[in-house]
N, C-alpha and C positions, 0 to 999 in steps of 0.2 A: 853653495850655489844660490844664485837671485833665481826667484819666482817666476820671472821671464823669462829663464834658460831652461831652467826643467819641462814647463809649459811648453815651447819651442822645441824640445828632446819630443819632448811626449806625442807631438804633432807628427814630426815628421817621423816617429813610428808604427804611428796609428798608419797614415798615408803610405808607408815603403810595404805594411803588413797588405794595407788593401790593394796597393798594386801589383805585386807578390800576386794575391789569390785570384786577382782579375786575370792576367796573365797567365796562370797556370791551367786558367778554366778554359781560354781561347785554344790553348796548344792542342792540338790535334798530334800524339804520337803514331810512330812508328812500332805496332807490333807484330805477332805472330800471330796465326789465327787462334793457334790455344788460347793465348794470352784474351784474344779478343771473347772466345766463348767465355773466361771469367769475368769480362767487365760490362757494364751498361753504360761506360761511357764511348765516346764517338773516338773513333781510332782509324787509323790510316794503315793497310796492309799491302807489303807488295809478294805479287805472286807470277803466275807461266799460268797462261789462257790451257787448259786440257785440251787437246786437238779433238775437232768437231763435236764439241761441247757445248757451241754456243747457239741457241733461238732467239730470234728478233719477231717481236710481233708488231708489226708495223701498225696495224691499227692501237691496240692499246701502248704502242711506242714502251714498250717491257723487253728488257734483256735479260735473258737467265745463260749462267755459264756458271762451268768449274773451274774455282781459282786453286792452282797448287803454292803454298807457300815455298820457302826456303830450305824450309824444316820435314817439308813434304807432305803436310796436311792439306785437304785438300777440304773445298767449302763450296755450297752452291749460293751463288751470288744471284742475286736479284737488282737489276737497276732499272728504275724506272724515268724515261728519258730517251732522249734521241741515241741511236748508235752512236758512236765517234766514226769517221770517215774510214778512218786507219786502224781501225778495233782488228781487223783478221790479221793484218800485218805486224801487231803489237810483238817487243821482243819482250815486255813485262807489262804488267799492268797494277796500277795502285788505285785501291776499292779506298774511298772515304765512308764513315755512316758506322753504325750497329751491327751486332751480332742479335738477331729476334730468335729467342730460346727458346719460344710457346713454336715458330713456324718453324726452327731449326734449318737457316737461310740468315746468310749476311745481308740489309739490307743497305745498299750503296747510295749514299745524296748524291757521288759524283767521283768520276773515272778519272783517271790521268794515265794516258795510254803514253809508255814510252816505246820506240819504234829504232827501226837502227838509223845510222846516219848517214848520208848518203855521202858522203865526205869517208868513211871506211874502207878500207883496201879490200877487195878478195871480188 
């Protein structure tokens, strides 16, 4: 092989490895809450709001509620931020952000409340 092709190999390995890692740092998964209490990285959990679980403190604009997972763990979520409109109406709710292990509270950067659809029969 010429000098120029190796070089050219070795470039666009270097570049596929570093866009590889950039990329995998962006992904925000989908886990369980176990899963979450094992990692300090940012993960995305969905869960079923525990009925009258949840305080809104309107002055320091802080939500606290219990999220039940899939698996049936159940977490007290802390967000801090505006309610969402449609937050009691939620038919599930997906926490983004940390598991804080010293506060033992998931601590949410942002909600994605999914709701049912009004387009549904019943």
């Amino acid at each position: 092989m010429k000098k120029k092709t190796i070089i050219g190999i070795t470039i666009i390995v270097i570049f596929s490895v570093f866009a590889f890692s950039a990329f995998d740092s962006a992904v925000t998964p989908y886990v369980t809450f176990q899963e979450a209490f094992e990692t300090s990285r940012k993960v995305q959990v969905m869960g079923y709001l525990e009925e009258g679980q949840a305080n809104y403190n309107l002055e320091d604009q802080n939500l606290e509620f219990n999220l039940v997972d899939d698996e049936g763990t159940r977490a007290l979520v802390i967000y801090n931020g505006a309610k969402p409109s449609n937050f009691d109406d939620a038919d599930s709710i997906v926490v983004i952000g940390e598991y804080n292990s010293s506060a033992g509270v998931f601590q949410a950067e942002d909600l994605l409340v999914k709701c049912p659809s009004k387009y549904e029969g019943g």
